[in-house]
C-alpha positions as CSV (number, residue, x, y, z in Angstrom):
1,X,-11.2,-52.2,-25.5
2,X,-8.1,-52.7,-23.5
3,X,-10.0,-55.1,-21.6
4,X,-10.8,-56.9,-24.2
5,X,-7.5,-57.4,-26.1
6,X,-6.6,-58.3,-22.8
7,X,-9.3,-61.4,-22.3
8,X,-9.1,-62.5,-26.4
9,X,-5.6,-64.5,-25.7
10,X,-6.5,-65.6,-21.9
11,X,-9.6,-67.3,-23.3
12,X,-8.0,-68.5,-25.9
13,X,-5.5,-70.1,-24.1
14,X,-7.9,-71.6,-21.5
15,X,-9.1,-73.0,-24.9
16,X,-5.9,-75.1,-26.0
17,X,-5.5,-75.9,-22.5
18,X,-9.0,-77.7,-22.2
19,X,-10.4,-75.7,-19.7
20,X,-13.2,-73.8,-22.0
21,X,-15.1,-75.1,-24.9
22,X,-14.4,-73.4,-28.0
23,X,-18.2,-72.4,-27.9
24,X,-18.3,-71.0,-24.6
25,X,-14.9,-68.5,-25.5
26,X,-16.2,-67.3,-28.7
27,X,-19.8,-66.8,-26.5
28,X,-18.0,-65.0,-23.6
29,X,-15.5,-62.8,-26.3
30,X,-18.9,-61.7,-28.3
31,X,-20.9,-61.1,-25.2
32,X,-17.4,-58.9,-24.3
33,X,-17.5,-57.3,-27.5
34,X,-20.8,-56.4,-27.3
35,X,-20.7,-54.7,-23.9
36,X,-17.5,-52.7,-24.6
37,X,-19.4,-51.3,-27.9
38,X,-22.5,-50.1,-26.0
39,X,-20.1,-48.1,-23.6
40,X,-18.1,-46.6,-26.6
């Protein structure tokens, strides 16, 4: 989950900066989400 808090406001700001679509960070923070719940 550390990883994870760690990505939310990297993505984000690759957001503002116009680098990601707002989509495709929500997708890749989900797709995150999901993997670091299986583990736990």
């Amino acid at each position: 989950s550390a990883a994870l808090t760690a990505a939310q406001p990297e993505l984000m700001r690759g957001v503002s900066k116009g680098i990601f679509h707002k989509n495709t960070a929500a997708r890749k923070m989900s797709r995150l989400s999901a993997r670091v719940k299986k583990i736990a």
